[in-house]
C-alpha positions as CSV (number, residue, x, y, z in Angstrom):
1,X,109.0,116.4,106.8
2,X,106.6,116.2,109.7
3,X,107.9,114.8,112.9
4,X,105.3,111.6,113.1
5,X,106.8,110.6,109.8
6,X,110.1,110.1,110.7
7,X,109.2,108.4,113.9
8,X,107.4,106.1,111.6
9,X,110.3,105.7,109.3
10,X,113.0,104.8,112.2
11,X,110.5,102.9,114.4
12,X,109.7,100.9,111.6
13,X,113.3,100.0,111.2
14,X,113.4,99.2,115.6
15,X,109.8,97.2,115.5
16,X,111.0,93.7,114.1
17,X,111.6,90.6,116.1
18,X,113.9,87.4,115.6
19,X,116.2,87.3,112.8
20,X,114.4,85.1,110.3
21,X,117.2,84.6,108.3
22,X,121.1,87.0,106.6
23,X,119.8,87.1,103.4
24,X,116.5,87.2,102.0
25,X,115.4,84.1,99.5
26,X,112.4,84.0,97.1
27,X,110.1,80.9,97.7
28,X,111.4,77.4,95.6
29,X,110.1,78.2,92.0
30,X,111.2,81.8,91.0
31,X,114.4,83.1,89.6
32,X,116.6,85.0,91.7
33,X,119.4,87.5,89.8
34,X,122.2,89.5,90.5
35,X,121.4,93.2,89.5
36,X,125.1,94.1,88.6
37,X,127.3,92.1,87.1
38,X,130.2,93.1,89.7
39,X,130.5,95.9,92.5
40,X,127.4,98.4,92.3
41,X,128.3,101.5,91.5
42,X,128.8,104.4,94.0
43,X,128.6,101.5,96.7
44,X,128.6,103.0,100.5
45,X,130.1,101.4,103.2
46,X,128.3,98.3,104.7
47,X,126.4,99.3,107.8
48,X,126.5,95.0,108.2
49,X,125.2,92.0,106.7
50,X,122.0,91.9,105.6
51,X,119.5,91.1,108.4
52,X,115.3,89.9,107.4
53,X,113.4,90.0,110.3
54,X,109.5,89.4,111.4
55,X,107.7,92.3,112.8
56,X,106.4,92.5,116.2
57,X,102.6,91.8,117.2
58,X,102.1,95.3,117.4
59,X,102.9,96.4,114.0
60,X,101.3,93.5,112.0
61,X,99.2,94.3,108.9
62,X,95.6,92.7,108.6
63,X,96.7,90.4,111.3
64,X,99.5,88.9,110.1
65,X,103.3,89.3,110.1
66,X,105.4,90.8,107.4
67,X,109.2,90.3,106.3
68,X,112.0,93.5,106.6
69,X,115.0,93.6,105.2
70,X,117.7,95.8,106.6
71,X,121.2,96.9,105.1
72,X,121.1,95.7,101.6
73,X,124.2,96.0,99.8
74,X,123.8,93.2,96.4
75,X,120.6,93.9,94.8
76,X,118.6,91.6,93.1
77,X,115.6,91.1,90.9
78,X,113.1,88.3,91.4
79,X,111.3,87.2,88.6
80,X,107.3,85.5,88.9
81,X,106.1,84.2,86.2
82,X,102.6,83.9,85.3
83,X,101.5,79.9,85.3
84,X,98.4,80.6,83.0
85,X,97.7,83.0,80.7
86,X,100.2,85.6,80.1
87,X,99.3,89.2,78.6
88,X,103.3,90.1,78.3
89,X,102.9,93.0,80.6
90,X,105.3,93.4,83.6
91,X,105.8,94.8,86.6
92,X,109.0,95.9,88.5
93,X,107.5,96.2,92.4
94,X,109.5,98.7,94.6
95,X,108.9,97.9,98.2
96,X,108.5,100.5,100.9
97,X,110.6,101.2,103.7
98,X,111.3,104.9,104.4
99,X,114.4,104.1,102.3
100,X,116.0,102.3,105.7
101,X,114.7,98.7,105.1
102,X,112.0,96.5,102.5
103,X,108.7,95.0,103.6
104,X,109.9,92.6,100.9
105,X,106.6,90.9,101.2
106,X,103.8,93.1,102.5
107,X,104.6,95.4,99.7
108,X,106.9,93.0,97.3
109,X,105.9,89.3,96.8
110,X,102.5,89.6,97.6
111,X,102.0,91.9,95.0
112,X,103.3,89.1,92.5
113,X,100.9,86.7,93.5
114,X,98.2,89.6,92.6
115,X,100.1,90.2,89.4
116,X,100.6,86.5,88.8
117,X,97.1,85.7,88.6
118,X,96.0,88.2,86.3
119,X,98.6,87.0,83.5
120,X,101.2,90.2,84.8
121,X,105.3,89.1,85.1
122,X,106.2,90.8,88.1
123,X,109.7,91.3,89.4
124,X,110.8,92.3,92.8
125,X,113.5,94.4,93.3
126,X,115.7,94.3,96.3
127,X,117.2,97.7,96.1
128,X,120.1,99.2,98.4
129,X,119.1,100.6,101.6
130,X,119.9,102.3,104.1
131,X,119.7,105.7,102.5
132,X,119.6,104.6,99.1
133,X,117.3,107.8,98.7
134,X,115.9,111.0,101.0
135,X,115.2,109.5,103.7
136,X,114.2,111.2,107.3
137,X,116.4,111.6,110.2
138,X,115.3,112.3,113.9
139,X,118.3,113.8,114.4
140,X,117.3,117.0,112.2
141,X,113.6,116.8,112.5
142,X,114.4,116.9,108.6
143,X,114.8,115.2,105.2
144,X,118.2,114.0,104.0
145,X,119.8,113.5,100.5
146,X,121.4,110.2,99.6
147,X,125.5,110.3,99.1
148,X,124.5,108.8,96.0
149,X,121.5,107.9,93.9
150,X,121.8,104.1,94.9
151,X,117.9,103.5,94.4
152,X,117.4,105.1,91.0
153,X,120.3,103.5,89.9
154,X,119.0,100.0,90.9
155,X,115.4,100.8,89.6
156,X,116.9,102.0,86.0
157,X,119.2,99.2,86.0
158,X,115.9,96.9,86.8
159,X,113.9,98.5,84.1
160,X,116.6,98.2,81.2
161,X,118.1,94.7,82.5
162,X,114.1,93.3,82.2
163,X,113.6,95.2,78.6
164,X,117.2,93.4,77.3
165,X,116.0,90.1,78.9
166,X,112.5,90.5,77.7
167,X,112.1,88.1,75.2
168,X,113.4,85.2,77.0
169,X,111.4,86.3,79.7
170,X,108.3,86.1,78.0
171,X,107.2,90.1,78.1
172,X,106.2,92.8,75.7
173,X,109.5,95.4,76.4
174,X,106.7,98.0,75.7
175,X,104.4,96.6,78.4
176,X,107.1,96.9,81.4
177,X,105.3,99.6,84.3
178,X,106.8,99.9,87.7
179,X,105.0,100.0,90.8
180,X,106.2,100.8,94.5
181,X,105.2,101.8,97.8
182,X,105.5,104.6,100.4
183,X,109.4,105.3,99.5
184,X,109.2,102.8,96.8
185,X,106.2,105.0,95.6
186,X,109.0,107.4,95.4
187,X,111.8,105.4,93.9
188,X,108.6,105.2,91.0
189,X,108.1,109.2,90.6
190,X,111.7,109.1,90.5
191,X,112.7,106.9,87.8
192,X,109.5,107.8,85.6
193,X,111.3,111.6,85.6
194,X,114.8,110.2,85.4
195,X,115.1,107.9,82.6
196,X,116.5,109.5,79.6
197,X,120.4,109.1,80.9
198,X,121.7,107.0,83.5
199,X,123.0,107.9,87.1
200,X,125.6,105.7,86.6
201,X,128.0,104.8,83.7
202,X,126.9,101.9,82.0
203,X,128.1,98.5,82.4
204,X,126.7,96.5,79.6
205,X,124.5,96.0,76.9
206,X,121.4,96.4,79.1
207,X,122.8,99.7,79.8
208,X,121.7,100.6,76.3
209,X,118.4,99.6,76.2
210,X,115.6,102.6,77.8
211,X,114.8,102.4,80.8
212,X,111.7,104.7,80.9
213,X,108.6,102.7,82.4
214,X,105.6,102.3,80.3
215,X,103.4,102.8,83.1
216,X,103.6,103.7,86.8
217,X,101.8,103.4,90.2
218,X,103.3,105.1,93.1
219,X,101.0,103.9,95.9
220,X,101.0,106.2,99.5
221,X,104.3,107.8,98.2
222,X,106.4,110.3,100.3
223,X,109.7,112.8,99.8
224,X,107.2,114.2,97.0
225,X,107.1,118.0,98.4
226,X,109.2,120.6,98.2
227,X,110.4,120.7,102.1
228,X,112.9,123.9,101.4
229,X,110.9,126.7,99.6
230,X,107.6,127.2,98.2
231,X,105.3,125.2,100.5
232,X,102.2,122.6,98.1
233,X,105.0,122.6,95.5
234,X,106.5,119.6,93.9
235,X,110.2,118.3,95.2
236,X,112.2,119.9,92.1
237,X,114.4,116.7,91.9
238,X,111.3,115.0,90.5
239,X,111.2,116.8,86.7
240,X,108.0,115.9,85.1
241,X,107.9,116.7,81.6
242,X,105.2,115.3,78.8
243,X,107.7,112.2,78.4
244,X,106.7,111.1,82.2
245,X,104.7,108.0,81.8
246,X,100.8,107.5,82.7
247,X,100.8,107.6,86.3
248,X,98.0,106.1,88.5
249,X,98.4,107.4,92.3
250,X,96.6,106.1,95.6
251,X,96.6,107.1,98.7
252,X,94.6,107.6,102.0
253,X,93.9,111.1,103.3
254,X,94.2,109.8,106.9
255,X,98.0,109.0,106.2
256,X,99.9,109.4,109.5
257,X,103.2,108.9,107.8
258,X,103.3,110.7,104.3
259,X,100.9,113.5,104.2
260,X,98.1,113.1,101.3
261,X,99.5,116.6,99.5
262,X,102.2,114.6,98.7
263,X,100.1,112.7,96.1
264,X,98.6,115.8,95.1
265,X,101.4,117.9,94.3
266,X,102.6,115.2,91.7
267,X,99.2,114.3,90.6
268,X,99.0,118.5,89.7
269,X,102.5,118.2,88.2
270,X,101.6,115.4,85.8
271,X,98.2,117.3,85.1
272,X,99.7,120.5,84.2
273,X,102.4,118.6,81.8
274,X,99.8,116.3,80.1
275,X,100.7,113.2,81.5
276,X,97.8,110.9,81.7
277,X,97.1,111.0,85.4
278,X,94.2,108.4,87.2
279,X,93.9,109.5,91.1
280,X,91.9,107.8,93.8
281,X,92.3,109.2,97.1
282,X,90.3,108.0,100.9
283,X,89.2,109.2,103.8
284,X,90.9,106.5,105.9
285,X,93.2,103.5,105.4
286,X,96.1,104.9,106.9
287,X,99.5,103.7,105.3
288,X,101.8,100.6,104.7
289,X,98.6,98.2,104.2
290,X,99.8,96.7,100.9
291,X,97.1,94.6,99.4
292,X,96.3,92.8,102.4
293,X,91.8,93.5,102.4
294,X,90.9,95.1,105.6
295,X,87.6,96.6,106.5
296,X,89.0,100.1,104.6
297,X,87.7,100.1,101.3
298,X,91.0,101.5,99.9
299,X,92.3,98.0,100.5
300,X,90.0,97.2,97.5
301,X,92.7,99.4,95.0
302,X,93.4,95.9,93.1
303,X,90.7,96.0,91.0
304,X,91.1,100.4,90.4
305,X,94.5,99.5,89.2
306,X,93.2,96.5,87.4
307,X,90.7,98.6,84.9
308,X,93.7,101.4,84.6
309,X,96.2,98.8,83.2
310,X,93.5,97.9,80.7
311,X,92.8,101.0,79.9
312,X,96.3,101.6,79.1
313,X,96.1,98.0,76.9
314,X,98.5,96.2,79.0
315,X,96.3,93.8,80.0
């Protein structure tokens, strides 16, 4: 892992400013709900209580400030519901974070309101971080291996707990994709390749239900390289097989944080295993923009993702 990115990663973490509140709330109207129904497994020891924050001036997005949410140790979905029409697709959203924090909103919530309003259930997960997955270190100059899978076990838990649920929750259980950004656009490459057994033992009934996405969208994702061998190669923990879900994949080619061949060594890996594979890469836009619009026309990925999904007849 280049240098710049883990700078990125651990600055990110630094550049926040007053504590906004211990632990991070949905706005009034949308269902909250305890991912396990006791102790997580393979839990790690608390690095403290969880801490959201507001950025500082200097990293705001389009102008305005975003949430971060450090040291999550009780992960949660977050259900929005569509208020008009509702085409029972739905969306698990896995925020970004360089697997040290969320930007629970920049690349969580506001992609519900997106979602909301084109008839899409979205959930947000609040997965376990720090180190919940490979996450840099500056100490190294290098990429590091969870203890444990906590992430992919909190993103296959989300996927089967919203199939199980999926009636009362008013969604199609073979219209559930997962979307997720810069690390969360890992956590999606991830549990697309790793959803035929559980990294945990199961707890419940949801347990028993799949938990293989119907669709994906990993947008600027990183730890998608092979950092140890063969360089331009695929991270072997990331297995694609013909079973790996259509996969739409965006990033910008001016990425400071996660280099673009990290997109295109998955995107080759999905071709060469006949996945159905939609690419859209940009000359500039740079990383961790969300779906805030700037002046960057890869800000205008909403409506590229839009015609996929129907494509797929999900929408």
């Amino acid at each position: 892992m280049k240098a710049v990115a883990i700078g990125f990663c651990l600055a990110l973490a630094c550049a926040v400013s007053g504590v906004r509140a211990e632990v991070w709330r949905p706005s009034a109207g949308h269902e909250q709900i305890e991912l396990w129904p006791g102790a997580a497994p393979d839990a790690q020891p608390s690095t403290g209580p969880e801490k959201v924050t507001v950025v500082e001036p200097k990293e705001f997005v389009a102008g305005r400030t975003w949430l971060y949410i450090e040291n999550v140790t009780r992960p949660t979905l977050t259900l929005f519901r569509p208020s008009g029409k509702n085409t029972g697709a739905a969306v698990i959203v896995f925020p970004g974070g360089g697997y040290k924090g969320l930007a629970i909103d920049l690349e969580g919530t506001e992609i519900c309101d997106w979602l909301n309003a084109k008839g899409v259930a979205c959930i947000v997960l609040k997965y376990r971080v720090p180190d919940g997955g490979p996450h840099g270190e500056a100490s190294c100059d290098c990429q590091v291996d969870p203890k444990a899978p906590m992430a992919l076990e909190d993103a296959q838990r989300a996927i089967g707990l919203t199939r199980f649920h999926a009636a009362a929750w008013g969604i199609d259980p073979h219209k559930i994709g997962v979307i997720g950004f810069s690390a969360g656009g890992h956590l999606v490459a991830d549990v697309s390749t790793h959803w035929d057994k559980r990294a945990y033992s199961p707890v419940d009934a949801a347990d028993a239900v799949s938990s293989r996405p119907d669709f994906a969208m990993a947008m600027y994702p990183g730890h998608m390289m092979n950092h140890t061998t063969a360089p331009l190669t695929l991270n072997p923990f990331l297995p694609v097989t013909a079973q790996t879900p259509p996969t739409f994949i965006l990033q910008a080619t001016d990425d400071p944080v996660d280099p673009v061949q990290d997109s295109l060594v998955y995107y080759i890996a999905l071709l060469n295993a006949g996945v159905p594979v939609e690419m859209h890469l940009f000359a500039t836009g740079g990383h961790a923009f969300g779906l805030r619009p700037t002046k960057a026309p890869i800000t205008g990925w909403p409506a590229l993702a839009e015609a996929w999904m129907k494509t797929l007849g999900v929408m």
